[in-house]
C-alpha positions, 0 to 999 in steps of 0.5 A: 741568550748571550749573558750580556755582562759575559759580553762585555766583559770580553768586548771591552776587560782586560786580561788573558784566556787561561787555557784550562782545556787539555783533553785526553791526549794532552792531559799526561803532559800536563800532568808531568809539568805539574809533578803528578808521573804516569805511575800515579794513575792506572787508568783513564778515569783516575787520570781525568780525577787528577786533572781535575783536581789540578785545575780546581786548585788553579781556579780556586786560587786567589790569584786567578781571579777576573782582575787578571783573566777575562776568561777560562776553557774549559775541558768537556769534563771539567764543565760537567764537575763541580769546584768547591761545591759548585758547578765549574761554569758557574763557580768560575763567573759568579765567583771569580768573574771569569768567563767560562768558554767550552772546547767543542773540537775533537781534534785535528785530522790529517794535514791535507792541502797545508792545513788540519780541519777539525774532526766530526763533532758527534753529539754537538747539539746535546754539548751546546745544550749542556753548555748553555745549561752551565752557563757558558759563554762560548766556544772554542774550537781549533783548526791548524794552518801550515801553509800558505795554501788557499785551498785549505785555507778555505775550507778551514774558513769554510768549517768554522763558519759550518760550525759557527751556525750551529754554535750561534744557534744555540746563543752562544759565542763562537771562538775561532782558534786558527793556529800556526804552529812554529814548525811551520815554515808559514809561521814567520808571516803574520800569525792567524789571531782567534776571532769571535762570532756573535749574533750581530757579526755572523752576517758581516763575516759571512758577507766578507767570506764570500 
C-alpha cells in the first residue's frame, strides 16, 4: 500500500533526490571524495562500516532535512541499518520528512545493441518485501542508453516494465533511471529523464509502450 503523504510529497514538493545508494564497486570512490584513503580498511565489511557511518552523518545533518530534499536512495545495506537508533527508512521520513527509495538494480551488463540492461535480480521478491517493511516508498533501478538504437531501446523499455509488475506488486513506487552518460555521443539530444510507475499509471504506460 502506497504511503499516500510519500505520494504527495513526491507528486507535488519541491526539491532534489540525494542519491545516497553507492554499492560495493562504488563505494572506495566515494570514500576517497570523502577523505577516508583505501589504506583505511581491509576488508569489504569495514569498507560498508565507513560508508555507513559517512551517510548516517549526512542525513543526520541539520541541513539535509524535507524543505531541501524530496527524497533519498538508499543502498541495500543502508536499508537494512539503523541511524541514530533508528531504522535508516524510518528515520529519514519520520524524522527528516525525506522519502526513503531502495536501489534494487545489480548493475549493468555488457553494452550490446548501444544500450546496458540491468543484471538479473536474485532474491527481489524477498528485497521488495523487506523494503515494504522498512517503509520505503519505492525503487530505483538503472539502465544505460548509448546509442540511438531502437532495438536496445526497446528492450530496455521492455525490462523495466518486467520489473516494474514485479515491483507494483508488492505496493511500491517503481523509478525508472535511463541514463545517457557524457561519453556517448547520443548525449548531445535530449537526455532520457527518470519516470515513476504507480498503480494508477501502469496501464497507460504499458498502453503508450505498445
Amino acid at each position: 500500500m502506497v504511503n499516500q503523504q510519500q505520494a504527495d510529497k513526491m507528486r507535488s514538493g519541491k526539491g532534489f533526490i540525494a542519491a545516497l545508494d553507492q554499492s560495493g564497486g562504488s563505494t572506495p570512490k566515494a570514500l576517497l571524495q570523502y577523505g577516508i584513503e583505501e589504506s583505511s580498511y581491509s576488508s569489504e565489511q569495514q569498507m560498508f562500516d565507513l560508508i555507513h557511518q559517512m551517510r548516517a552523518r549526512i542525513i543526520a545533518s541539520p541541513a539535509f532535512n524535507g524543505d531541501r530534499i524530496l527524497a533519498a536512495i538508499l543502498f541495500e545495506q543502508t536499508m537494512d541499518r539503523e541511524i541514530d537508533g533508528e531504522p535508516s527508512a524510518r528515520f529519514l521520513w519520520e524524522r527528516k520528512g525525506v522519502v526513503p527509495i531502495l536501489k534494487i538494480d545489480k548493475g549493468l551488463t555488457d553494452v550490446a545493441d548501444g544500450v546496458q540492461l540491468m543484471k538479473p535480480i536474485p532474491g527481489l521478491d524477498d528485497l521488495l518485501t523487506r523494503a515494504v517493511q522498512h517503509g520505503i516508498f519505492g525503487t530505483k533501478e538503472r539502465s544505460v542508453i548509448g546509442a540511438a538504437s531502437p532495438g536496445g531501446i526497446k528492450a530496455i523499455v521492455d525490462q523495466q516494465f518486467e520489473l516494474a509488475d514485479q515491483v507494483l506488486s508488492h505496493g511500491l513506487i517503481q523509478s525508472w533511471n535511463p541514463r545517457s552518460p557524457s561519453r556517448y555521443p547520443i548525449r548531445h539530444r535530449r537526455r532520457p529523464s527518470c519516470a515513476m510507475s504507480s498503480p494508477r499509471t501502469s496501464t497507460t504506460s504499458r498502453t503508450a509502450r505498445r
